[in-house]
C-alpha positions in Angstrom: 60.7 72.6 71.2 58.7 71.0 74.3 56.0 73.4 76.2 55.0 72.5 79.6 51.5 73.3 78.0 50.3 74.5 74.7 51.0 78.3 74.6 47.9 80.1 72.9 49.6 82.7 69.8 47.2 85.0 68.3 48.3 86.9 65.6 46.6 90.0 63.9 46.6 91.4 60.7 45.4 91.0 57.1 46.7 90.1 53.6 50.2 88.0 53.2 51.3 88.7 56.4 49.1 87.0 59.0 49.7 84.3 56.1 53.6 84.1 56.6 53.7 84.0 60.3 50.6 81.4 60.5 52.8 78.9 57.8 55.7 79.4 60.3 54.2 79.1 63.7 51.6 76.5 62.3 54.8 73.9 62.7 55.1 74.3 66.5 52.6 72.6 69.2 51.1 76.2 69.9 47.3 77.2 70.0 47.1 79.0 67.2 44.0 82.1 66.5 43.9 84.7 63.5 42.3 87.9 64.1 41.9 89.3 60.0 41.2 92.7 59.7 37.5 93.9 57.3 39.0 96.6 56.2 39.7 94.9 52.2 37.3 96.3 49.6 39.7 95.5 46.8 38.6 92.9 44.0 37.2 89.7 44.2 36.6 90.8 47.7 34.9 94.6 46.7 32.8 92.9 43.8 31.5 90.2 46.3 30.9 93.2 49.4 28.7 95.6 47.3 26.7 92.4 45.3 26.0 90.5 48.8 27.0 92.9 51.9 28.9 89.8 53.2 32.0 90.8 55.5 35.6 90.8 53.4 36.6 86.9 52.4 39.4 87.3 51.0 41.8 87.6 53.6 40.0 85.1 55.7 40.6 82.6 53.0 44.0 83.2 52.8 44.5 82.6 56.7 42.3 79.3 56.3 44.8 78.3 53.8 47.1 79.2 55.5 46.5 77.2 58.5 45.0 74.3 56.5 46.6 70.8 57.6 44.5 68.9 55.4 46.9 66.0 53.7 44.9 66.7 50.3 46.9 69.9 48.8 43.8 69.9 46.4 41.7 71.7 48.7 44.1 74.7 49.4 44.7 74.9 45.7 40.9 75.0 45.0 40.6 78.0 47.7 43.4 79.8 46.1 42.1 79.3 42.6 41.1 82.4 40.8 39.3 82.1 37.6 40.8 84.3 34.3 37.8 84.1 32.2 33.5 84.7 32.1 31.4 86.2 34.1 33.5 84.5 37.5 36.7 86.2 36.0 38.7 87.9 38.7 37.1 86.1 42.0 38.8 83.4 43.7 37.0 80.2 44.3 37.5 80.4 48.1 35.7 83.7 48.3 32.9 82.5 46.5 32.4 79.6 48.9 32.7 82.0 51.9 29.7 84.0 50.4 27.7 80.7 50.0 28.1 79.3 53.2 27.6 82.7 54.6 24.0 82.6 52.8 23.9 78.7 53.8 24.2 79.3 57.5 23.0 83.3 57.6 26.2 83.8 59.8 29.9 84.6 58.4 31.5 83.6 61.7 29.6 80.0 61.0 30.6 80.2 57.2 34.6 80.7 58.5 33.8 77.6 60.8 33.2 75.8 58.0 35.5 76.4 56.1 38.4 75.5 58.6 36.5 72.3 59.2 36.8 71.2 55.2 40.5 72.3 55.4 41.6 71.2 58.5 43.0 74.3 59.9 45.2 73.6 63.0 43.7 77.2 63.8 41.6 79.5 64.7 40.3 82.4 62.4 38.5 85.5 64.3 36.9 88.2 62.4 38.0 91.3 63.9 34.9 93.0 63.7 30.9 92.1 62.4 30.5 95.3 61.2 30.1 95.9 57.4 32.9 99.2 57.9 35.0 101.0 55.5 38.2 102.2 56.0 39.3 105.7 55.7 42.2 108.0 55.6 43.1 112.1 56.3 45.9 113.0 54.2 48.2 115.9 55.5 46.8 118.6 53.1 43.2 117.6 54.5 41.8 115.3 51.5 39.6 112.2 53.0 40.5 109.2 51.2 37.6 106.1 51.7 38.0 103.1 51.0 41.1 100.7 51.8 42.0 100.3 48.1 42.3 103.4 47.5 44.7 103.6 50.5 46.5 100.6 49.0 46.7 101.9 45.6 46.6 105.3 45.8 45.1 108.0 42.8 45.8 110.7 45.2 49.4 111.9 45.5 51.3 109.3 47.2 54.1 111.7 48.8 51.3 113.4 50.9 51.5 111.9 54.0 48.5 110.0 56.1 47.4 112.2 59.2 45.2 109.3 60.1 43.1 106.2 60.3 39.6 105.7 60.9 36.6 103.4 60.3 33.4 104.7 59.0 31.0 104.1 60.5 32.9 103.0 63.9 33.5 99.1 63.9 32.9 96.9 67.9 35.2 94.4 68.3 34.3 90.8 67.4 33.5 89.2 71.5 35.5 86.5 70.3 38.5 88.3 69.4 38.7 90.3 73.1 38.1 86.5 74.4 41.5 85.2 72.2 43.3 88.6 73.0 42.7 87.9 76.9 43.9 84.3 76.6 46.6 84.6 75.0 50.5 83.9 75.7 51.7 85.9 73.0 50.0 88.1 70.7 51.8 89.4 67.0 51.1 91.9 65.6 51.9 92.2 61.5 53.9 92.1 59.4 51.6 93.7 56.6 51.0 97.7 55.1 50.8 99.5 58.6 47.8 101.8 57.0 46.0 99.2 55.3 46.1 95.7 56.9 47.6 96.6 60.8 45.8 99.8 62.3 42.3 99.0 60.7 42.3 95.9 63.4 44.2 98.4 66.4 41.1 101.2 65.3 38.4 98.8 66.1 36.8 99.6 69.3 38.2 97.3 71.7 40.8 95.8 70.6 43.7 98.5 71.5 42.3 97.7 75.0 42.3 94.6 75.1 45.4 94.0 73.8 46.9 96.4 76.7 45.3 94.7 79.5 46.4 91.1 78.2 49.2 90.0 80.0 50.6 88.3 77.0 53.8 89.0 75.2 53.5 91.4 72.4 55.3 91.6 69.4 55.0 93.8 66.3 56.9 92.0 63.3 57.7 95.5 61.1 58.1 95.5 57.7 60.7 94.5 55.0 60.3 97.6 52.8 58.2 100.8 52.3 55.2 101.2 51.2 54.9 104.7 48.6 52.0 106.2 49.9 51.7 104.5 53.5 55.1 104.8 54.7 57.4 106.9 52.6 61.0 107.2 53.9 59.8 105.0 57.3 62.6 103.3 59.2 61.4 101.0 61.9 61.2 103.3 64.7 58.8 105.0 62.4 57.0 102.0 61.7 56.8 101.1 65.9 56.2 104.7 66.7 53.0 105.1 63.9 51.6 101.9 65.5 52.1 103.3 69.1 50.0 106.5 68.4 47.0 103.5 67.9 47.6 101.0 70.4 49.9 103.4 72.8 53.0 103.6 74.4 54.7 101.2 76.4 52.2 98.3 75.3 54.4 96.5 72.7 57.8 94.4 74.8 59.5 93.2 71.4 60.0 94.9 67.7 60.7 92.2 65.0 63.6 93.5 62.8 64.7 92.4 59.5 68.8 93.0 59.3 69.5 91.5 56.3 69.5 93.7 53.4 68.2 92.1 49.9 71.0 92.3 47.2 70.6 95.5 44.4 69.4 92.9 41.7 66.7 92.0 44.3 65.5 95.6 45.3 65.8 97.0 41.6 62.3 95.9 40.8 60.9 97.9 44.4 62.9 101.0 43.1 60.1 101.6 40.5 57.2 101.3 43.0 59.7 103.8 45.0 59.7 100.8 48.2 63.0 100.8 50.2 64.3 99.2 52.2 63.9 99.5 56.1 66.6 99.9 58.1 67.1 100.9 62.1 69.0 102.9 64.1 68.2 100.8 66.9 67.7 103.8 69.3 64.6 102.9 71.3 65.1 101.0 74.4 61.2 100.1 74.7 59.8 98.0 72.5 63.1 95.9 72.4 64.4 95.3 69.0 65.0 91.9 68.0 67.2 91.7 64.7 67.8 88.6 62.6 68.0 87.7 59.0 64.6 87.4 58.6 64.6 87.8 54.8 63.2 84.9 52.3 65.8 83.8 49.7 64.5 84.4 46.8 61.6 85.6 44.9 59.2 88.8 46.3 60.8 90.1 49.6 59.0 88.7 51.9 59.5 87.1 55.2 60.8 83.4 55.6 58.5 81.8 57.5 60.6 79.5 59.2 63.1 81.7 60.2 60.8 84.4 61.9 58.4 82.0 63.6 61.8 80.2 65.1 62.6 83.8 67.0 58.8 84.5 68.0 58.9 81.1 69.5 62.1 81.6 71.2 60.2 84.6 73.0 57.8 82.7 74.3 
């Protein structure tokens, strides 16, 4: 697809997701900038926060892997690569070099840097936020839950319901994220757990106004399933309208919606972890819903790359 010029895409998120539409969209002549959420404090990354106080690598790396272009697939697999035994057991090797070149340079933006130079990312990847933060929820019965994986894996009752979101202590947004926000063409939002990977970037004091005075095109990719815990029972006006109550009404032009349900041999392994799937009514005139079969073909149901960044490109 030929551009009069080369449309600038930022994409916000965390975990898997950024990762999917970064793969897809990477393929296109587009401009292409992460904004990764700070809010993980789950493993390799948790161990590596409380020993060094650097900012959350892990999603970072999997964006810089994400967006790598580098010829030499050794590189990307020596990221990913997680070690199974000794005292390095449990971190990925990728983290561990974000930590040292944050030490290195005595700046994590710089160590990112670096780390897209050695992997030639066709990208940009934007911290949200600088500040060290932690992520916190208010169930519906009034129990404060801190720390964003133990909103991800819950030991409180998963059917109580989140109330809400916030950071403690409050989190500025990176200058260089507003900057991409305010340049952009398009801006997507997701897919990823809404609680856990999307708001914790929409929370962070500046961005829900930046992204509402861009003039770009917005676009929320919603999710393939549930989350038990997050977003029991959700259907993707639910998804949209959670969202909206954090960035606000009226800000998002397109919904990104799966149509294509996964066959019963497929969503029999979700039915243990109670995840559904999420279906629409297709009620809401604003954002508009764009359906398609957005599904992967086989293995975890997740979102073919290919296939979703095609329709987000059409948009533009």
């Amino acid at each position: 697809m030929a551009f009069q010029k080369t449309k600038k895409v930022v994409v916000i998120g965390g975990g898997t997701g950024v990762f999917t539409v970064i793969s897809g969209l990477r393929k296109y002549p587009l401009d292409l900038t992460a904004i990764v959420s700070m809010a993980d404090d789950g493993g390799s990354t948790g161990v590596l926060r409380e020993e060094f106080g650097i900012l959350p690598p892990g999603d970072v790396r999997r964006v810089l892997v994400a967006m790598s272009r580098t010829d030499d697939r050794l590189m990307s697999d020596l990221f990913n690569y997680r070690f199974a035994e000794g005292g390095l057991k449990g971190h990925s090797f990728g983290n561990i070099m974000l930590t040292a070149l944050e030490r290195i340079t005595g700046s994590f933006e710089t160590a990112v840097d670096e780390a897209a130079h050695m992997l030639g990312a066709s990208g940009t990847v934007v911290p949200v936020t600088l500040t060290n933060t932690r992520l916190c929820a208010g169930l519906e019965d009034g129990t404060l839950v801190r720390g964003e994986t133990n909103i991800d894996v819950p030991k409180h009752d998963p059917a109580k319901k989140i109330k809400k979101i916030f950071l403690e202590p409050s989190a500025r947004a990176n200058p260089k994220a507003v900057l991409a926000i305010g340049a952009a063409d398009m801006i997507v939002i997701g897919p990823g757990d809404l609680y856990s990977s999307i708001i914790p970037n929409i929370i962070v004091s500046g961005i829900a106004q930046a992204i509402k005075k861009s003039k770009a095109k917005k676009a929320y990719v919603v999710n393939l399933m549930t989350k038990w815990g997050e977003t029991n029972h959700f259907s993707a006006e639910d998804f949209v309208g959670t969202l909206e109550q954090y960035l606000g009404k009226g800000v998002l032009h397109y919904a990104m919606v799966n149509n294509k349900k996964p066959s019963q041999e497929r969503l029999k392994q979700y039915a243990e972890e109670h995840a559904e799937f999420v279906g629409s009514a297709g009620v809401l005139k604003k954002p508009i819903f764009v359906f398609g079969d957005f599904l992967r073909r086989k293995g975890f149901l997740r979102h073919d790359p290919a296939r979703l960044a095609q329709a987000l490109v059409s948009l533009i």
